[in-house]
N, C-alpha and C positions, 0 to 999 in steps of 0.2 A: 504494500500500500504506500503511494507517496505520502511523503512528510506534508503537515499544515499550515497552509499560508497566515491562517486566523484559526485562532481557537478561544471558547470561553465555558465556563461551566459556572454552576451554583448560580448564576441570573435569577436577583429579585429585583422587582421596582413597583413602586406604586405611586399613584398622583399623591399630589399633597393633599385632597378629599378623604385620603385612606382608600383609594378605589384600586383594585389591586389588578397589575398587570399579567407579571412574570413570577412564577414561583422554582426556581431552582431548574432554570432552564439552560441548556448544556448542545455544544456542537464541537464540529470539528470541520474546518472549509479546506480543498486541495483541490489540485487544479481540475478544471472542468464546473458545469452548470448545476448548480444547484438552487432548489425553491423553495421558497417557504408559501404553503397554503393556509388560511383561517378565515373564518366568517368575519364582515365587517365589525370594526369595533373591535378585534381578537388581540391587538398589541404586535401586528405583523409591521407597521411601519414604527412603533417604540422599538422594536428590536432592530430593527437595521439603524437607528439612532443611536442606540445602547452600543451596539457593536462599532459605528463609526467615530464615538468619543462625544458626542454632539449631546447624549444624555449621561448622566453617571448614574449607575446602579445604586442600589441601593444597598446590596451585597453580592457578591463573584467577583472572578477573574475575565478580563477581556486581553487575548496576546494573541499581537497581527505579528509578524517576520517580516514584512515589508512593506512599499507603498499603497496606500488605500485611497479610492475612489467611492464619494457619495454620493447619487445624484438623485434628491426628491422625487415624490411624485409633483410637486408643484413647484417648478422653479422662476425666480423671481431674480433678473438680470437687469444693470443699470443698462438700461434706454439707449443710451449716449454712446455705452460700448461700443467697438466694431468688432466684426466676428472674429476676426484672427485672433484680436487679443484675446478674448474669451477662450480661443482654443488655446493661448498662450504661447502663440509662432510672431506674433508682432514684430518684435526682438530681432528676430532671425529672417523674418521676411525683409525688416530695413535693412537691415546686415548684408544681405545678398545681392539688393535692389544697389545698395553701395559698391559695394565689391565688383558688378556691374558695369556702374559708372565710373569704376578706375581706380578707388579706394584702393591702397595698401597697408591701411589702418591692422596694426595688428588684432586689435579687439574685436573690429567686424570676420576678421579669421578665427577668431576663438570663439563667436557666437556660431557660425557656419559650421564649425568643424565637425562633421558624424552628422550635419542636416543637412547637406548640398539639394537632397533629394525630399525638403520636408512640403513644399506647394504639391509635388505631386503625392505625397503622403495623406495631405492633409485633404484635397481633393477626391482620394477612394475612398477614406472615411467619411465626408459629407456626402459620397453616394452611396456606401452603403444604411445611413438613416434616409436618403432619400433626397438629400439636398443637393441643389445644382453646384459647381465648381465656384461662380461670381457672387455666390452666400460670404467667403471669403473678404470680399469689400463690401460690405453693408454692414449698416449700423443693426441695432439687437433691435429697436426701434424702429425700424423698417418690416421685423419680421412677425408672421400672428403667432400665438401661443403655440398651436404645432408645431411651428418652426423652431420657436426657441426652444420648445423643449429637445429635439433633435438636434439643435446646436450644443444643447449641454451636453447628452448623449452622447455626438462627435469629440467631443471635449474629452471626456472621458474614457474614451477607445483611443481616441490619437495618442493621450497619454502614457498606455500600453501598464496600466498598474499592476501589482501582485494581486491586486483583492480589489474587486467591483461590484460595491454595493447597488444598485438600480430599485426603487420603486414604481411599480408598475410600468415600467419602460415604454409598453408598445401601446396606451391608453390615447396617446393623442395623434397616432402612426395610424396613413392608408396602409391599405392590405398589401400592396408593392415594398413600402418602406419596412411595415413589419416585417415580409418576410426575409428583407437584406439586413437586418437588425437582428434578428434568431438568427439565420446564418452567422453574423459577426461572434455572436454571443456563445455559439456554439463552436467557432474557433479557433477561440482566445486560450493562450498558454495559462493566463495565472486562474484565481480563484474567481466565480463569479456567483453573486449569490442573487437572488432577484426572488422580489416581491411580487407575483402577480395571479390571475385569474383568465388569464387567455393561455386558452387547451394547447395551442399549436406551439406556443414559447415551453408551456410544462412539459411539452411531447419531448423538449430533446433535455430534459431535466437530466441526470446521474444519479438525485438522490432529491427527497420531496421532504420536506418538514412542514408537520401537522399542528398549527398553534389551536390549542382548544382548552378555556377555562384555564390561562395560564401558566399550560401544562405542552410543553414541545416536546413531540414525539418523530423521529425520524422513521423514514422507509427507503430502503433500497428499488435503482430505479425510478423511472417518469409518473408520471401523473395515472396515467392506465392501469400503470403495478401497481400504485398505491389503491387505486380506488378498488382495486382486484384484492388485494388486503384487508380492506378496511370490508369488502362487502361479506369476506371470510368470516371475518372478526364480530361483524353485525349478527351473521348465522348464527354463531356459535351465540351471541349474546340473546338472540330471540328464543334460542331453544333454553337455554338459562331460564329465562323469565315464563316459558311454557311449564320448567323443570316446579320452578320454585311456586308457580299457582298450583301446580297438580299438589304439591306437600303442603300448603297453608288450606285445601281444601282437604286433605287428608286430615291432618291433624283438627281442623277443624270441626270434622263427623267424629274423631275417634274422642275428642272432649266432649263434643255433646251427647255420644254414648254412653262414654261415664260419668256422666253426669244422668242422665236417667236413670241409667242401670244405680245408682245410688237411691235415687227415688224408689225407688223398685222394691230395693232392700230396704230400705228404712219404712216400709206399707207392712211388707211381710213382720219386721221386729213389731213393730205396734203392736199388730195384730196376735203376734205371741205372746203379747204382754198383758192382752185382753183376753188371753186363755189362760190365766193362772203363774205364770211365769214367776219367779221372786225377783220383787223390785230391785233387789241388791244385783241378781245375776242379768236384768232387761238395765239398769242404767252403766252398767260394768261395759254391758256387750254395744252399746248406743256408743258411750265414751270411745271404745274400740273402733267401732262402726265413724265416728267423725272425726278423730284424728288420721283416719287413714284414709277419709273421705278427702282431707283437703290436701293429707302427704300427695295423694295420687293426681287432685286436680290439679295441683303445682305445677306437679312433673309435666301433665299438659298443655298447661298455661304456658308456661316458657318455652315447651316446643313449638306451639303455637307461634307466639313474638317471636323465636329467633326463625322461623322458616318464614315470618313476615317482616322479617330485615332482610333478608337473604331477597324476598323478593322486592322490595324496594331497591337496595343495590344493583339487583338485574337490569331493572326499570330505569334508573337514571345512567346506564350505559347503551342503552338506546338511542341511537340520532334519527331524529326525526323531522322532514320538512313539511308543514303543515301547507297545506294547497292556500291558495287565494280564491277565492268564487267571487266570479263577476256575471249578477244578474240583472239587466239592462236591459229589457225589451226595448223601449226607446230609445234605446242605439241603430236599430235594426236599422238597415236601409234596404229596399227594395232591387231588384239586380239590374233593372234599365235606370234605375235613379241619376240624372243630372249631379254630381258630387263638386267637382271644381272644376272650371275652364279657365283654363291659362292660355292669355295665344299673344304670340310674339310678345310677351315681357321681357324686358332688359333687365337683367339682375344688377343688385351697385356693383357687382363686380365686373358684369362685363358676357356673362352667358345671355343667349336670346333662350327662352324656356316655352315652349307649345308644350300643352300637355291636357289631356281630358280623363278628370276620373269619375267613372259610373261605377255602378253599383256598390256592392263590398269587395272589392278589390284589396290585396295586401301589395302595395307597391314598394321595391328595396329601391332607395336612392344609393350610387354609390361614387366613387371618384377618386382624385387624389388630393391630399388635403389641401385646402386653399382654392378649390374648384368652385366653389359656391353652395353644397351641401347645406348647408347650415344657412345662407341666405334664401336658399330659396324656399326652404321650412318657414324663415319667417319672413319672406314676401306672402308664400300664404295664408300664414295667422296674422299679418296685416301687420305685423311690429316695423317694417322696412318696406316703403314705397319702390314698385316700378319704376325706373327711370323711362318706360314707355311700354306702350302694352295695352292689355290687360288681365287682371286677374280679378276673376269672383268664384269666391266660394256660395254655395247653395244651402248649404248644412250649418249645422252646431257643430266647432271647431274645439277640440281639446289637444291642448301642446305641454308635451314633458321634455324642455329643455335639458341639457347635455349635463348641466352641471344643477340639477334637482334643484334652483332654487324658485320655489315657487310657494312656497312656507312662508310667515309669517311667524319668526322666533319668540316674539312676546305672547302670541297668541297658543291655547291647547290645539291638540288635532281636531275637537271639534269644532272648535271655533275656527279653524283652516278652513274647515268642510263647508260650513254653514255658510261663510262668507263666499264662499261660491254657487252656493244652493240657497237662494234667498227663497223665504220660506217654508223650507223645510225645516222642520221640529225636533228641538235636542233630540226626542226618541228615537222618529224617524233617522237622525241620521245615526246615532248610536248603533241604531240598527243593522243602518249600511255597513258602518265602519267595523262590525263585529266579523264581515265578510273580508276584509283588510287584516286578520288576524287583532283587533286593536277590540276587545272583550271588558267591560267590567269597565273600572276606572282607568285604565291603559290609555280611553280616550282623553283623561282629564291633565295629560302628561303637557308640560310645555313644550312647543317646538326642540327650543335650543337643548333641552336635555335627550334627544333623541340619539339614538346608534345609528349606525350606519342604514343598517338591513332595516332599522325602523323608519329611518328618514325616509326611503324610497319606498314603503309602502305606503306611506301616511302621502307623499305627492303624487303617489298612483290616484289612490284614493279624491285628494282634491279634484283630479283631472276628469276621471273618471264617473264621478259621485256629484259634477256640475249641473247645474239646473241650467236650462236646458240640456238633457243628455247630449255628451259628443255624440257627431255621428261619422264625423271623420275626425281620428287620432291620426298626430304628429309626434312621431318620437325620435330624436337626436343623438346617434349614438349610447343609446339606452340602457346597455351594459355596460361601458364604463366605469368603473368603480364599485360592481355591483360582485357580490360573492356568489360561491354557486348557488347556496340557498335562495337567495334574490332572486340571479337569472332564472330559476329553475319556477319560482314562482312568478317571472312574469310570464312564463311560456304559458304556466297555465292559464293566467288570467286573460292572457289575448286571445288563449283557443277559446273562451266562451263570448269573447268578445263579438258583436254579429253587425258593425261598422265596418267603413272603410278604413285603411290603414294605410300612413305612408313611412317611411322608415329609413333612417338615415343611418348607416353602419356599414362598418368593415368586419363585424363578427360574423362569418359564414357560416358558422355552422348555428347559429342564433336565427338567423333569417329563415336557414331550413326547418328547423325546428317549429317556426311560427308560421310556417304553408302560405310564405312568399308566393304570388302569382304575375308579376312583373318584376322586371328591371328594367329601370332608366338609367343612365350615367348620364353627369355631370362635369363637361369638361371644359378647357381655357375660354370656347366660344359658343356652347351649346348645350343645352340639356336635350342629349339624343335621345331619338326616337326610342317607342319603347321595344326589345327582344324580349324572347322568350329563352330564357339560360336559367343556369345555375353555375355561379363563378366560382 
């Protein structure tokens, strides 16, 4: 086995709330891909914090062997910068540009020296995230947030580290860039560790860590072995919990038998003692009779309680993802229904978009970042004007932007709900939201204290749960940030869904799943016509 680039064991931490993260969490990093998976909320970006120095533990050891790389899921670059500097070739690129122009400056020869070759270096790495060579001269400022975050990305491969921390790397990456990004990633010499929930980057994983209840477990192998593990592991856990009801119903009958069977015999003593018996030998044989009466039910009693811990134990090693139901008549659309007519719109960026949606169609928008995806979602829910055209929609429009904000943090989920559902009655929507998984007082939680996996049910929910029901949904890269528990329930909640659908995403195997029936792309100068594929 090779030696470890990063290593840490005993890992605790907790917020300052007392909320507790990490309990004695432990690895070991060498060279090749490795992931860590967890449900939203789980402490999967505290730990790559923890490991990159950025938080201190609260107790363990953290020991890297060499240079480490971090790069957020959300990175936040001075404006002003220009991209070389950020990659950190500025230096070497004047150096060169000098030497060039005649320079025999010895210093411009000590910054060159071992870079002769670093523009074209640096130029394969900005294509392998996807960026053209002239990203190079431009300011950070110039770029949208896909970009920058691919520039940080670049940054961090050109560096060539011992240990490359990434969260969620390919979240703001076309399906082109991602895939020349998991190529990169998959073959890099030092250690690489990455945070993420897209299948295709855990496919070429070496080894998966399972954060759950602040408790890291590794598995040998990708994401497919693990989940081939874990479904092992479930088995054996379901028949546990079959094991331990069949013994808390056992013991169950066999108390309440002796327990009658005590009745029984304590009928028959009476009645001896109504036939003459002496009282001395009927209260002698009674006393006999109830110290052994309750020696014995004891001994029940506690078999009882401990085969009903036994099954509670079972019980809580069960994973379970409770469905979402979405029942919406008033969504329905008709299947010749007039839905949206788009014709010749000029998007701000610069696409002309024709486009006609009938009936309940599920349409995949797709492209490459920066193509207008994202505009053209909201030239249809009216947030971004035409620059010529026209667009009308026919329907009730509900949009679940990219980045869930559509919450109100001072506000509870009900009061989210309600203020989209004018009218509708705390019950009623209680009601709704009990189909959101959100039961009992769950609804009375403030936004801001929300998890992950809660945040994006609770914004389904608004969207969904609007007065006038949508009848065409917009959703913007919709997986994103979303854990499998999440994705796995929004799938269900769109197959009940009986609207038209438009759908803005590079997750392909997400689309398939939701019984996509077009594709449009989105490109420099046109949202084309629509095919019939599966990409």
């Amino acid at each position: 086995m090779s030696s470890a680039y990063l290593s840490f064991s005993h890992l605790h931490f907790s917020w300052p709330d007392g909320t507790a993260v990490l309990a004695d969490a432990g690895g070991a990093l060498s060279a090749g891909l490795t992931a860590v998976v967890g449900a939203n909320g789980a402490g999967k970006s505290t730990l790559l914090r923890l490991l990159s120095g950025e938080l201190a533990p609260a107790r363990g050891i953290v020991t890297c062997s060499g240079a480490l790389r971090y790069v957020p899921q959300d990175v936040t670059l001075n404006s002003t910068a220009w991209a070389d500097d950020i990659l950190g070739i500025a230096h070497i690129r004047a150096a060169l540009r000098a030497i060039e122009a005649g320079s025999t400056d010895p210093a411009h020869y000590d910054l060159a020296d071992g870079s002769w070759d670093i523009e074209e270096r640096a130029t394969a790495t900005l294509s392998q995230v996807g960026l053209p060579p002239d990203t190079l001269d431009r300011q950070v400022g110039e770029l949208s947030g896909g970009e920058t975050m691919k520039l940080s990305l670049a940054s961090a491969l050109l560096d060539q580290p011992d240990v490359l921390l990434l969260d969620e790397p390919t979240n703001n990456l076309d399906t082109q860039a991602s895939a020349r990004l998991i190529r990169a990633l998959s073959s890099r010499k030092g250690a690489t560790l990455v945070v993420s929930h897209d299948r295709a980057l855990l496919r070429e994983a070496d080894a998966v860590g399972e954060l759950r209840a602040g408790r890291l477990r590794w598995f040998g192998g990708n994401i497919d072995d693990y989940e081939a593990a874990l479904a092992v592991e479930q088995a054996a856990v379901l028949q546990a919990v079959r094991t331990a009801e069949a013994t808390v119903a056992r013991e169950h009958r066999e108390l309440r038998s002796h327990v009658e069977g005590a009745g029984k015999r304590k009928r028959v003593g009476d009645k001896a003692a109504r036939n003459g018996m002496p009282k001395m030998v009927v209260n002698a044989k009674k006393n006999q009779a109830q110290a052994t009466l309750a020696r014995v039910t004891g001994i029940h009693e506690e078999r009882l309680a401990a085969a009903r811990e036994r099954l509670e134990a079972a019980e809580s090693a069960v994973i379970e993802t409770p469905a979402i139901r979405v029942d919406l008549p008033e969504s329905a659309v008709p299947p010749r229904r007039d839905v949206a007519t788009v014709a010749s719109a000029v998007l701000r960026n610069g696409p002309v978009a024709t486009l006609a949606v009938k009936g309940p169609e599920r349409i995949a928008v797709i492209g490459a970042n920066g193509a207008g995806k994202t505009t053209l979602i909201e030239t249809l829910v009216g947030a971004v004007p035409a620059s010529g055209g026209t667009v009308e929609v026919h329907v009730p429009v509900g949009y679940l932007p990219q980045r869930l904000d559509v919450l109100d943090n001072a506000l509870t989920v009900v009061d989210n709900v309600r203020m989209r559902a004018p009218g509708a009655s705390p019950h009623e929507v209680r009601a709704a939201l009990a189909r959101f998984l959100f039961r009992g007082r769950d609804g009375d939680a403030l936004a801001a204290t929300l998890s992950g996996g809660e945040r994006f049910r609770a914004s389904l929910a608004c969207v969904l749960l609007a007065r006038p029901s949508p009848q065409l949904l917009l959703l913007d890269e919709p997986t994103n940030n979303l854990d499998f528990a999440s994705r796995d329930q929004l799938v269900s909640a769109l197959a009940e869904y009986r609207g038209a659908l438009l759908v803005a995403s590079h997750d392909t195997e997400f689309l398939a799943a939701i019984g996509i029936t077009r594709w449009i792309e989105v490109t420099g100068s046109e949202v084309a016509p629509p095919v019939t594929r599966a990409e």
